[in-house]
PDBQT receptor file of N, H, CA, C and O in Angstrom, charges set to zero:
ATOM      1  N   UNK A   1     126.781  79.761  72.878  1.00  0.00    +0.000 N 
ATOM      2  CA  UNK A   1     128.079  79.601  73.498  1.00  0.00    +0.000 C 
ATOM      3  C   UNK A   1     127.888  79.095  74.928  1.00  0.00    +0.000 C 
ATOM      4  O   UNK A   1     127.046  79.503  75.727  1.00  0.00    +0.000 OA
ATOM      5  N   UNK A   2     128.766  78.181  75.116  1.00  0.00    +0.000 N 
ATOM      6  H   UNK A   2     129.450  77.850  74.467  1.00  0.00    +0.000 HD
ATOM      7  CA  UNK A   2     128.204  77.570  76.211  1.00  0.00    +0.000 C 
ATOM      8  C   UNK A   2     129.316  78.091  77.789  1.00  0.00    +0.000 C 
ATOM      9  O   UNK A   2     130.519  78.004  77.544  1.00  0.00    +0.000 OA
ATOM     10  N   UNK A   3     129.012  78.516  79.065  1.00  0.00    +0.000 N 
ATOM     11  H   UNK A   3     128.034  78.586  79.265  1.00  0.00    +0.000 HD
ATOM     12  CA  UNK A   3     129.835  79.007  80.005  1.00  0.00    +0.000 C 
ATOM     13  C   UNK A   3     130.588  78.062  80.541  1.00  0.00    +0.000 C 
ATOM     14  O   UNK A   3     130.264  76.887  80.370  1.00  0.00    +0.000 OA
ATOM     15  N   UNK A   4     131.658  78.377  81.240  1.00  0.00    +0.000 N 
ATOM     16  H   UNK A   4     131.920  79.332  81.378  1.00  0.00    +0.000 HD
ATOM     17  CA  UNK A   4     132.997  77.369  81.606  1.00  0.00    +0.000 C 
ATOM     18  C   UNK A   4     132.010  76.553  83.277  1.00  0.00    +0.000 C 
ATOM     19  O   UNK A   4     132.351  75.497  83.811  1.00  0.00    +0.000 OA
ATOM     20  N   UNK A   5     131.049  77.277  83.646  1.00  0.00    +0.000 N 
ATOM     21  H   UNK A   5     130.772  78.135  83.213  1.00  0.00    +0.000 HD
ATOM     22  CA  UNK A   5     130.331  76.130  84.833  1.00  0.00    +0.000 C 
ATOM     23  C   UNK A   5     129.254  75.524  84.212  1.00  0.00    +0.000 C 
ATOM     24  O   UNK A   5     128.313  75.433  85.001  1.00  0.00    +0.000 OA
ATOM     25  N   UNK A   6     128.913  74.892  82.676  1.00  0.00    +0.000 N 
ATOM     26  H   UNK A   6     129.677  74.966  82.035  1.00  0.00    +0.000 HD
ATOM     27  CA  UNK A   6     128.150  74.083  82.152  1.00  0.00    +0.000 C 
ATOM     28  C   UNK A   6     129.074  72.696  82.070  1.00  0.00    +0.000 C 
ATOM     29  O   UNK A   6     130.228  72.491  81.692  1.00  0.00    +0.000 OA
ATOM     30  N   UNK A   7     127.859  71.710  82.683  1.00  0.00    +0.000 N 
ATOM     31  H   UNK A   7     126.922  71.876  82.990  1.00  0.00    +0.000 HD
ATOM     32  CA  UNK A   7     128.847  70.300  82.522  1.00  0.00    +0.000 C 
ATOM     33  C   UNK A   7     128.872  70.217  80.943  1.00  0.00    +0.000 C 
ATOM     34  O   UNK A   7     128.264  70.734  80.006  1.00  0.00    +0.000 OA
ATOM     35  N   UNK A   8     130.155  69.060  81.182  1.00  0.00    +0.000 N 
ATOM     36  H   UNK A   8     130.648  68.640  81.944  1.00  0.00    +0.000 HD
ATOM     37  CA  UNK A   8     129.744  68.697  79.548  1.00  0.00    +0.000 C 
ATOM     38  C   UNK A   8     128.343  67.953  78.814  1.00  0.00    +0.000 C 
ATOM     39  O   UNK A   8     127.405  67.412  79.399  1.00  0.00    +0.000 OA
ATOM     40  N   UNK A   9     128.513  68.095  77.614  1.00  0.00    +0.000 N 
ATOM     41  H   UNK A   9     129.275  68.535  77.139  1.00  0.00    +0.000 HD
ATOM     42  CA  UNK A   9     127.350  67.115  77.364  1.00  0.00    +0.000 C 
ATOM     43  C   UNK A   9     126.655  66.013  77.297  1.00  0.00    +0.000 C 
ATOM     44  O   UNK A   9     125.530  65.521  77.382  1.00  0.00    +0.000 OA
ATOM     45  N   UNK A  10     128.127  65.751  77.049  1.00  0.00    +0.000 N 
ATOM     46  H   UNK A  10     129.042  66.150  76.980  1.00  0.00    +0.000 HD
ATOM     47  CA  UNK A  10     127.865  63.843  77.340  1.00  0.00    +0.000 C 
ATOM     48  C   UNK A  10     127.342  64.020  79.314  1.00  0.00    +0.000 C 
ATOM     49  O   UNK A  10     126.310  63.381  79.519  1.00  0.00    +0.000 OA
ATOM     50  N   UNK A  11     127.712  64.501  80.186  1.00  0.00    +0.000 N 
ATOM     51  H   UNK A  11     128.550  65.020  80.019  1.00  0.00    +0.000 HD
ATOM     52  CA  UNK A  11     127.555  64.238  81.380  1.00  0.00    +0.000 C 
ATOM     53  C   UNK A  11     125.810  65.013  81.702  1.00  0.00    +0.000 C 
ATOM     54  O   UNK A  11     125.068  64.786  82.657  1.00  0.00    +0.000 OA
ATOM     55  N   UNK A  12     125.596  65.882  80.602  1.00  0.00    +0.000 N 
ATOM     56  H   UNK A  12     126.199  66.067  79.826  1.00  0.00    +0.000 HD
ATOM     57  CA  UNK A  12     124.045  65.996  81.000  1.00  0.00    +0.000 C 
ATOM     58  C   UNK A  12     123.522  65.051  80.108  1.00  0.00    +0.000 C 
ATOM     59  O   UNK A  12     122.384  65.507  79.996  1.00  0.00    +0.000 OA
ATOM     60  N   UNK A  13     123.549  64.045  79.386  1.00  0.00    +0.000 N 
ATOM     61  H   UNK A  13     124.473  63.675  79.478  1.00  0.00    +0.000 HD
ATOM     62  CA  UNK A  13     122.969  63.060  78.876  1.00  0.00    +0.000 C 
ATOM     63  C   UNK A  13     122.517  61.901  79.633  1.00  0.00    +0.000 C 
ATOM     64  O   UNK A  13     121.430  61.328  79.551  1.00  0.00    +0.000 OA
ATOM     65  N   UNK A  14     123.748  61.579  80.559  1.00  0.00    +0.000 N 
ATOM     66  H   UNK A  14     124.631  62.044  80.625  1.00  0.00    +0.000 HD
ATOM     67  CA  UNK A  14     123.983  60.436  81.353  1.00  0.00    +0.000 C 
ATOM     68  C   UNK A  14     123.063  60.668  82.407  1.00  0.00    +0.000 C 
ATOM     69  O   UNK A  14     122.787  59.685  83.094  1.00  0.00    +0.000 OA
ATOM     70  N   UNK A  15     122.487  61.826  82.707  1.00  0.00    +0.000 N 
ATOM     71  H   UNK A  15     122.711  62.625  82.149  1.00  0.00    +0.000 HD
ATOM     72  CA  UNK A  15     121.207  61.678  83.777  1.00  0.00    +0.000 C 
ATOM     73  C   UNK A  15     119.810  62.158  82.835  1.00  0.00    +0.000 C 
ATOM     74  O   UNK A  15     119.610  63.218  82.242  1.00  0.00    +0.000 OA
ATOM     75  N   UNK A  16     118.912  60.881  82.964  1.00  0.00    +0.000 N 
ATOM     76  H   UNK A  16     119.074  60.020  83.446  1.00  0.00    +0.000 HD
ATOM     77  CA  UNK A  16     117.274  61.086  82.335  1.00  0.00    +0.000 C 
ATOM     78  C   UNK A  16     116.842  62.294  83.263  1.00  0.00    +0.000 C 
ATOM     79  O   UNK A  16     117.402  62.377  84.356  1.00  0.00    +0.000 OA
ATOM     80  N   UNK A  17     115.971  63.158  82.945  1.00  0.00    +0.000 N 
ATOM     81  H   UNK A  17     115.516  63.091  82.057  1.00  0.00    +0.000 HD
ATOM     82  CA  UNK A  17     115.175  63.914  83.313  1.00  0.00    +0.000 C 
ATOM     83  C   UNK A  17     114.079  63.778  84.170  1.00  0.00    +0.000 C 
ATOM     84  O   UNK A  17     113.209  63.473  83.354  1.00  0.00    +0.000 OA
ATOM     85  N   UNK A  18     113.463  63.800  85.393  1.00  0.00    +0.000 N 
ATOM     86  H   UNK A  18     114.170  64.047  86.056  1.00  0.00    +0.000 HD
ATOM     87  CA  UNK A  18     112.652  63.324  86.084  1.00  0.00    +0.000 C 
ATOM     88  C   UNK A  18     111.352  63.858  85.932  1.00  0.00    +0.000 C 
ATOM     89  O   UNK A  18     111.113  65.032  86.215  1.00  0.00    +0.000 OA
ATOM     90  N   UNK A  19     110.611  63.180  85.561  1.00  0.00    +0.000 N 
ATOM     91  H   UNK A  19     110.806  62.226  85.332  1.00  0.00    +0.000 HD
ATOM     92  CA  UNK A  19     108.982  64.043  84.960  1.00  0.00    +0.000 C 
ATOM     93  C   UNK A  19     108.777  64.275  86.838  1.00  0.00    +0.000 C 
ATOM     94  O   UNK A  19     109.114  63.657  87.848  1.00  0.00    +0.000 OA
ATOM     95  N   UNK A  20     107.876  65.796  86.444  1.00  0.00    +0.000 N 
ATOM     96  H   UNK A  20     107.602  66.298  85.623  1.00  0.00    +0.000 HD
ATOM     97  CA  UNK A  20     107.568  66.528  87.471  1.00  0.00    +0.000 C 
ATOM     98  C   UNK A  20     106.871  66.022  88.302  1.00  0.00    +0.000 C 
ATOM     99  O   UNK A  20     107.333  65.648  89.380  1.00  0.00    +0.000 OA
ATOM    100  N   UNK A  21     105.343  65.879  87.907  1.00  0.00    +0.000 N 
ATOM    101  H   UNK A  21     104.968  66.183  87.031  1.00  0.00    +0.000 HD
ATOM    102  CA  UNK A  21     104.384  65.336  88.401  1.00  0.00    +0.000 C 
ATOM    103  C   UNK A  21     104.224  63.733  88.878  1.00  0.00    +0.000 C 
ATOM    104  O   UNK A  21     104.910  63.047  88.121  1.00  0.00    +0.000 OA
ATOM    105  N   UNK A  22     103.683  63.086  89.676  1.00  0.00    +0.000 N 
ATOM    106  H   UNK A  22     103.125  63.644  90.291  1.00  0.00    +0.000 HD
ATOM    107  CA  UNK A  22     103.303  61.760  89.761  1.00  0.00    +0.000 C 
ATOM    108  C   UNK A  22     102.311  61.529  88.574  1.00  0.00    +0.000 C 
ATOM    109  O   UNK A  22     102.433  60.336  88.294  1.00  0.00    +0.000 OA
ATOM    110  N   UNK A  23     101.246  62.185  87.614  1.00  0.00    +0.000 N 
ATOM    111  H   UNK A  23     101.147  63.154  87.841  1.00  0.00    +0.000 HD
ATOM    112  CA  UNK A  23     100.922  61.817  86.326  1.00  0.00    +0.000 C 
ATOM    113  C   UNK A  23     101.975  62.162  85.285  1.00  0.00    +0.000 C 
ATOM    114  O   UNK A  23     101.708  61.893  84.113  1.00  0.00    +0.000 OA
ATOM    115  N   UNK A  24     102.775  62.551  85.486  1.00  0.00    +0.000 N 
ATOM    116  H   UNK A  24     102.992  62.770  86.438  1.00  0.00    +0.000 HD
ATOM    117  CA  UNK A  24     103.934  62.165  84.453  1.00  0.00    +0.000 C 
ATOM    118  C   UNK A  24     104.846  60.899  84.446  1.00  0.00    +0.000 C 
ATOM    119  O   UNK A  24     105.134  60.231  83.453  1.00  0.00    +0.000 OA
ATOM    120  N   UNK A  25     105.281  60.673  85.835  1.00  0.00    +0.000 N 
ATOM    121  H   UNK A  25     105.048  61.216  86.642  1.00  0.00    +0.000 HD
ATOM    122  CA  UNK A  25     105.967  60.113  85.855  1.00  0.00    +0.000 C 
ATOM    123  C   UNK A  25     104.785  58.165  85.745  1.00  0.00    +0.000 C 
ATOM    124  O   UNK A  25     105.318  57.222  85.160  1.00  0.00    +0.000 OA
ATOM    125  N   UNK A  26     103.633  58.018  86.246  1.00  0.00    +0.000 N 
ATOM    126  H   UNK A  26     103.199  58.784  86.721  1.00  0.00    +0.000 HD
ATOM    127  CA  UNK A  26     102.857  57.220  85.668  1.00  0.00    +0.000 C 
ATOM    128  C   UNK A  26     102.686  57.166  84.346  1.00  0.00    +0.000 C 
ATOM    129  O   UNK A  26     102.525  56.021  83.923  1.00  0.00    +0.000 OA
ATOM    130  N   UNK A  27     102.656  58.466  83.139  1.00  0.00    +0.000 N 
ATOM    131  H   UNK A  27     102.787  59.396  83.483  1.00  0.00    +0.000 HD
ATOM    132  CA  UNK A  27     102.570  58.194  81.854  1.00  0.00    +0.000 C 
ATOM    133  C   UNK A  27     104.135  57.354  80.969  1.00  0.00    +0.000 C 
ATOM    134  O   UNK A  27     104.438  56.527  80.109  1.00  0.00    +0.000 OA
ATOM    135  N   UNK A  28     104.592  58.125  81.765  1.00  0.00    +0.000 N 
ATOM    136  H   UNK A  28     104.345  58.797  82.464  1.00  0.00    +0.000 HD
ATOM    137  CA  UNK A  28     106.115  57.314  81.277  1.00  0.00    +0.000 C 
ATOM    138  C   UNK A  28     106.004  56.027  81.422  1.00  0.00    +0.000 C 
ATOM    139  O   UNK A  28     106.135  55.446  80.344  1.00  0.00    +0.000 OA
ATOM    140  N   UNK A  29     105.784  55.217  82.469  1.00  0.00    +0.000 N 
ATOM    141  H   UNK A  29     105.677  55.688  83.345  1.00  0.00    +0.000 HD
ATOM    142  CA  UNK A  29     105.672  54.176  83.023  1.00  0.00    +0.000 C 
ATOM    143  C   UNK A  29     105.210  53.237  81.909  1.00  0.00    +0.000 C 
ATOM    144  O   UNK A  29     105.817  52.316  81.363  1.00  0.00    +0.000 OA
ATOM    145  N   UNK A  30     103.439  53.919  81.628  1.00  0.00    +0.000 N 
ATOM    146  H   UNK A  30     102.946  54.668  82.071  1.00  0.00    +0.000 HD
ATOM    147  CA  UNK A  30     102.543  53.526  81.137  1.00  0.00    +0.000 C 
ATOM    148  C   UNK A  30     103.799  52.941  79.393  1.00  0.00    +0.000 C 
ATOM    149  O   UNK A  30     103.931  51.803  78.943  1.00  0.00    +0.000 OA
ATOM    150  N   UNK A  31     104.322  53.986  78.986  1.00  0.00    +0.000 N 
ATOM    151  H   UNK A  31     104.215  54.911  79.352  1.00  0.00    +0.000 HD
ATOM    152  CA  UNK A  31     104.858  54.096  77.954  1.00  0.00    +0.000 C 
ATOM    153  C   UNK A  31     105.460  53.160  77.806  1.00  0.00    +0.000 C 
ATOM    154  O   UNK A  31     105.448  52.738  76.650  1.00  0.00    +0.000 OA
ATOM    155  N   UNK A  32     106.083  52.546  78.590  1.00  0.00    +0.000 N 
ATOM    156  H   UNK A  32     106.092  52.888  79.529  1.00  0.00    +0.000 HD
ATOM    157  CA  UNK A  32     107.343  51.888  78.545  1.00  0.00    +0.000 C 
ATOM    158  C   UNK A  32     107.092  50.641  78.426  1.00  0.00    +0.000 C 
ATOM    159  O   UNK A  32     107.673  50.012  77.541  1.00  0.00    +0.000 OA
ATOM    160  N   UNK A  33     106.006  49.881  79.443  1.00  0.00    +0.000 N 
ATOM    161  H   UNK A  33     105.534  50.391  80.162  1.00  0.00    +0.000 HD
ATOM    162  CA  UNK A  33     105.114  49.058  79.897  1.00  0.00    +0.000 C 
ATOM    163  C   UNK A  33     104.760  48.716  78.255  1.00  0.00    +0.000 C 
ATOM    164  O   UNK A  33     104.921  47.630  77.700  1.00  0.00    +0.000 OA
ATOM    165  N   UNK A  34     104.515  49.299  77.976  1.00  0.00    +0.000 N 
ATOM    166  H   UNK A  34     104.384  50.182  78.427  1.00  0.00    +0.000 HD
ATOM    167  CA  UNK A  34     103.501  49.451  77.036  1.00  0.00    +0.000 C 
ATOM    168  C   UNK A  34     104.434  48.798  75.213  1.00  0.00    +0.000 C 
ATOM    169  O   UNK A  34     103.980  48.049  74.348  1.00  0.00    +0.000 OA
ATOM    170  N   UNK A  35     105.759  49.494  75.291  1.00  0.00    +0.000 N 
ATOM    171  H   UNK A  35     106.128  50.103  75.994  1.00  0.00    +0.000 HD
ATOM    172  CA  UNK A  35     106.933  49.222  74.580  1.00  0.00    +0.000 C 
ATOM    173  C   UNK A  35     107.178  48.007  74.519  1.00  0.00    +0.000 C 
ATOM    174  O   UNK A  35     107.243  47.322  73.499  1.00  0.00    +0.000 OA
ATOM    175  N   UNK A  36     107.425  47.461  76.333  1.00  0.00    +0.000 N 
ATOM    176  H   UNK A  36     107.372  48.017  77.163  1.00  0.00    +0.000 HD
ATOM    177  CA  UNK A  36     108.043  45.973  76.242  1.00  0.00    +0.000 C 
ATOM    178  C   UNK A  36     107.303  45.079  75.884  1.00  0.00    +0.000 C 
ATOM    179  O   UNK A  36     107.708  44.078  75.293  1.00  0.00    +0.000 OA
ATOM    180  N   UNK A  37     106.079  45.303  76.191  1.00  0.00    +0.000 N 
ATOM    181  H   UNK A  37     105.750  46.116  76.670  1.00  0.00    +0.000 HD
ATOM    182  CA  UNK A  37     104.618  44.181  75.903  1.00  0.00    +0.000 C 
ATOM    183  C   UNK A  37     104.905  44.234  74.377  1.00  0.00    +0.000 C 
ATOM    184  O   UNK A  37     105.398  43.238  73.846  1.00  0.00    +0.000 OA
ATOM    185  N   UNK A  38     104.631  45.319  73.657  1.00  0.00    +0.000 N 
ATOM    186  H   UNK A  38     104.231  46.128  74.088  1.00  0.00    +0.000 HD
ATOM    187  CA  UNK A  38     105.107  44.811  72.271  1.00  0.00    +0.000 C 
ATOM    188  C   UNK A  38     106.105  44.158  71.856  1.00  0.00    +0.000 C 
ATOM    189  O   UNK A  38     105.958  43.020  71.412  1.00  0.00    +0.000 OA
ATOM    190  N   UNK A  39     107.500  44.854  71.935  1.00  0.00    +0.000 N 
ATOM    191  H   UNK A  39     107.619  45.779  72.295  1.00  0.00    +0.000 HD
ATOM    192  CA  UNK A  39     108.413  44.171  71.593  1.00  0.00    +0.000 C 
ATOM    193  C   UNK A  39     108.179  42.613  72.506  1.00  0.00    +0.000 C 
ATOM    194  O   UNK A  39     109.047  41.985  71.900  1.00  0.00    +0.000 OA
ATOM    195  N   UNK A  40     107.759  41.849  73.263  1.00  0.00    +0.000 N 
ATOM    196  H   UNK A  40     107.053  42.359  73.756  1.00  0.00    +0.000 HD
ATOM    197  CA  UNK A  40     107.735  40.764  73.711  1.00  0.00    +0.000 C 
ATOM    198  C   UNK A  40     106.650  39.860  72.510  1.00  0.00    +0.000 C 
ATOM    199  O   UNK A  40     106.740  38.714  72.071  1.00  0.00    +0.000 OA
ATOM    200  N   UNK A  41     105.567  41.046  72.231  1.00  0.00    +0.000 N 
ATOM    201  H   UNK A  41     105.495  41.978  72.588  1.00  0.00    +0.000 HD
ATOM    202  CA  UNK A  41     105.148  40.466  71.265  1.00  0.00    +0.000 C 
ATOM    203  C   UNK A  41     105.128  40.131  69.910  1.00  0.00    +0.000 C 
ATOM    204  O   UNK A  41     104.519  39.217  69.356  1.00  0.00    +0.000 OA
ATOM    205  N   UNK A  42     105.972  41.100  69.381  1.00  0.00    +0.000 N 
ATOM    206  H   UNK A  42     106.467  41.843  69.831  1.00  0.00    +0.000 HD
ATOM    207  CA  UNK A  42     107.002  40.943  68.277  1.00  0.00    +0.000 C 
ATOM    208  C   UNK A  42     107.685  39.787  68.213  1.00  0.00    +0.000 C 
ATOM    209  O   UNK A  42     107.702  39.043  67.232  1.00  0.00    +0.000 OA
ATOM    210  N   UNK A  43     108.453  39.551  69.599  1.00  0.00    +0.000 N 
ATOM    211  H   UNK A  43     108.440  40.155  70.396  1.00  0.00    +0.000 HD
ATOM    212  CA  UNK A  43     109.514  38.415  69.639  1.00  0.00    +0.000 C 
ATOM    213  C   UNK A  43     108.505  36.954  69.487  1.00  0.00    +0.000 C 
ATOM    214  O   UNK A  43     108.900  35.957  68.883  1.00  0.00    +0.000 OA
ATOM    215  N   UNK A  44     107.611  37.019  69.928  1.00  0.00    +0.000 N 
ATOM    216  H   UNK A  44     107.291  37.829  70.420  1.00  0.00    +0.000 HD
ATOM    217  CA  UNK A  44     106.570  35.995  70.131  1.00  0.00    +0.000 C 
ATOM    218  C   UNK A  44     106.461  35.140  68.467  1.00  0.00    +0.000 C 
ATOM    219  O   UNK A  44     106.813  34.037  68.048  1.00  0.00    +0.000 OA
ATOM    220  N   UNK A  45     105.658  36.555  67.771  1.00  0.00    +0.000 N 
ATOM    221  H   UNK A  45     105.371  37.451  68.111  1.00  0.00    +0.000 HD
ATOM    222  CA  UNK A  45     105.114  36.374  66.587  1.00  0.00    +0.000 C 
ATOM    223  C   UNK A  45     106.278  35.615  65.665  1.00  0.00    +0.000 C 
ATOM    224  O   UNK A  45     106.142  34.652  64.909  1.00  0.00    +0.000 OA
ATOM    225  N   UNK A  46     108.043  36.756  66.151  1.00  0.00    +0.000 N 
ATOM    226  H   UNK A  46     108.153  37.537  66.765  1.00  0.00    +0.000 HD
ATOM    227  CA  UNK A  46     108.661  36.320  65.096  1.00  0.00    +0.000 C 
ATOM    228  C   UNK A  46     109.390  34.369  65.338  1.00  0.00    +0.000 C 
ATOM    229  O   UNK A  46     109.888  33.603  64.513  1.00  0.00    +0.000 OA
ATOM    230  N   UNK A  47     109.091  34.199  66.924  1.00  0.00    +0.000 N 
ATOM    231  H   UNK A  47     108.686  34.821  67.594  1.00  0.00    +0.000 HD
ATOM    232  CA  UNK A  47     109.383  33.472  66.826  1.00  0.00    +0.000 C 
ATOM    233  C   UNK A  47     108.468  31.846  66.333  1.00  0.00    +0.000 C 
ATOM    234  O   UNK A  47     109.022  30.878  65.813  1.00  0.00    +0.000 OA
ATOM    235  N   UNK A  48     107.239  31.933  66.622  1.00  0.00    +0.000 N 
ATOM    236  H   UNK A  48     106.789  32.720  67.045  1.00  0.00    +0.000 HD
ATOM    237  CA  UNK A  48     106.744  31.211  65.879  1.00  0.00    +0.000 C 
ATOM    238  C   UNK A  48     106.708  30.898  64.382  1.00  0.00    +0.000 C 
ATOM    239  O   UNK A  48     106.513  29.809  63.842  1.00  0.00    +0.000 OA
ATOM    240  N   UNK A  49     107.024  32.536  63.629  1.00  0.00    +0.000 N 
ATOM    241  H   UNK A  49     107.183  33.420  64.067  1.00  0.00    +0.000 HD
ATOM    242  CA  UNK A  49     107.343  31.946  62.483  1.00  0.00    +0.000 C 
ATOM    243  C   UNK A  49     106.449  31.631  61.808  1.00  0.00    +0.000 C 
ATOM    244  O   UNK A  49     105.340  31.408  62.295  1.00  0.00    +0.000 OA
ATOM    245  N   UNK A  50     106.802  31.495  60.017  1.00  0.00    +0.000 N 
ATOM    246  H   UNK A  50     107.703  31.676  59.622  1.00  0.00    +0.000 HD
ATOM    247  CA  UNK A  50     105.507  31.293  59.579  1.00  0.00    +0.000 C 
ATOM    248  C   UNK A  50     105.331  29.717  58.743  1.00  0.00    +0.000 C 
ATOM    249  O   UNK A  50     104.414  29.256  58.063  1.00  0.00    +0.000 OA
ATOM    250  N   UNK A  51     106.542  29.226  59.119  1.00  0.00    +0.000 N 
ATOM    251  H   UNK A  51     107.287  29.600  59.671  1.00  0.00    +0.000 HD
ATOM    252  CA  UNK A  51     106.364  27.885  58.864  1.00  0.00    +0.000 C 
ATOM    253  C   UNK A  51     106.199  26.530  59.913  1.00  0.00    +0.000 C 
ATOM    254  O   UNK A  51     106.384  25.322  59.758  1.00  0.00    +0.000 OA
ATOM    255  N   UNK A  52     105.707  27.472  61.176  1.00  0.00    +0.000 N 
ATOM    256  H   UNK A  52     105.556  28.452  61.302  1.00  0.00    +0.000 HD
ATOM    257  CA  UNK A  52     105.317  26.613  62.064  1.00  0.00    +0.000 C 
ATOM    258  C   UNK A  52     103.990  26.035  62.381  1.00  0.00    +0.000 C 
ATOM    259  O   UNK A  52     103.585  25.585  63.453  1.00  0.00    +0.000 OA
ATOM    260  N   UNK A  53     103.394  26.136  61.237  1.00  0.00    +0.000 N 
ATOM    261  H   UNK A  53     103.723  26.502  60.366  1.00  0.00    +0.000 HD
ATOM    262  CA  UNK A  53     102.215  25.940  60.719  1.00  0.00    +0.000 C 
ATOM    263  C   UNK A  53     101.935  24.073  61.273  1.00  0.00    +0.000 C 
ATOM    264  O   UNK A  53     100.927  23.702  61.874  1.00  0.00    +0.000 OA
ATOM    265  N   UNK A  54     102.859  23.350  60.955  1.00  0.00    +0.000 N 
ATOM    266  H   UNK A  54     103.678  23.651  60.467  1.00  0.00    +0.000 HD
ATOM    267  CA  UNK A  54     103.169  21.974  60.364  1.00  0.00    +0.000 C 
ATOM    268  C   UNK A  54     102.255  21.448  62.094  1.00  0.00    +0.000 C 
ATOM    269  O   UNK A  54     101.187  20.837  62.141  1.00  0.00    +0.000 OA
ATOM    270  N   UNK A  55     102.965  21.852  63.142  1.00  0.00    +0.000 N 
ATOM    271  H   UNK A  55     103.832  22.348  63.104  1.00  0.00    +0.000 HD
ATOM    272  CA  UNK A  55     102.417  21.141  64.201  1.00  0.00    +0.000 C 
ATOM    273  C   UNK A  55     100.853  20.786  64.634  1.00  0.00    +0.000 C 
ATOM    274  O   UNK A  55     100.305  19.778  65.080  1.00  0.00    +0.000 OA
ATOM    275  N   UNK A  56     100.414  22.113  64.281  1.00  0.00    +0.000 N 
ATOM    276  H   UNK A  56     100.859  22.932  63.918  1.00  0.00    +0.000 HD
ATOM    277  CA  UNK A  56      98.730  22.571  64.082  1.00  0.00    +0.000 C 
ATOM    278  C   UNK A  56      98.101  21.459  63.070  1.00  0.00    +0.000 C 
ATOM    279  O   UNK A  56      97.138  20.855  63.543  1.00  0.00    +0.000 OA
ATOM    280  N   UNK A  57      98.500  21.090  61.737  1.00  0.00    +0.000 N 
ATOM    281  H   UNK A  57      99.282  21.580  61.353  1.00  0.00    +0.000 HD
ATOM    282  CA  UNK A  57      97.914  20.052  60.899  1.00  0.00    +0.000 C 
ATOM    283  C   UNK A  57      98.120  18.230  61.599  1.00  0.00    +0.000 C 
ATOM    284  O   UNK A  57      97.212  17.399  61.620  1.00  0.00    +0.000 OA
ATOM    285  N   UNK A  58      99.440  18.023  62.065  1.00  0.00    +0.000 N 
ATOM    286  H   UNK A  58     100.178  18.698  62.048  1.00  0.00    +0.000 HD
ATOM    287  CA  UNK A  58      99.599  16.699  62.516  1.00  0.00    +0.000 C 
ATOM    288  C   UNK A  58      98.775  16.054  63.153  1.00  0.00    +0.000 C 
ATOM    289  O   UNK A  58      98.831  14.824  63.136  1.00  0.00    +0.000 OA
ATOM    290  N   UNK A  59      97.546  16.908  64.068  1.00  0.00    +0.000 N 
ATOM    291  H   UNK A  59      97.501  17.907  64.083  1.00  0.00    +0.000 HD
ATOM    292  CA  UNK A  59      96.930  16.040  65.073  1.00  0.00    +0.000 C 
ATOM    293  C   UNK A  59      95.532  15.029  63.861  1.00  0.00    +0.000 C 
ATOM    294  O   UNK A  59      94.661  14.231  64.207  1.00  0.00    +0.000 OA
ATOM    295  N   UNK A  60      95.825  15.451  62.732  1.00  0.00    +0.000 N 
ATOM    296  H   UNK A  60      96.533  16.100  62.452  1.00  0.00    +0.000 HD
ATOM    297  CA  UNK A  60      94.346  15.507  61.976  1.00  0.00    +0.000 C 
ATOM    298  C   UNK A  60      94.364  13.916  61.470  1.00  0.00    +0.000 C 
ATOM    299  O   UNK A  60      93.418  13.461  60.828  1.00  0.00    +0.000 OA
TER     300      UNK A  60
């Protein structure tokens, strides 16, 4: 049961949690860093595609 001086929930959602430490808050970092490099490389892969093969043979 929750008391009448608890914010609501949606309003403790809307603020992230601040890792304690400076090695926390570097692992997060690391994490994230780490997320976009993939997904960038995802986007990479999907955008080349797998029938973009054709340019690679033309020079021959």
């Amino acid at each position: 049961m929750r008391s009448p001086s608890d914010p609501p929930h949606s309003e403790k959602s809307r603020k992230p949690q601040r890792p304690a430490s400076r090695d926390d808050r570097l692992k997060a970092a690391l994490k994230a860093n780490m997320a976009r490099r993939k997904a960038q490389a995802r986007a990479r892969t999907a955008e080349d595609g797998p029938g973009d093969d054709l340019d690679e043979t033309e020079g021959d």
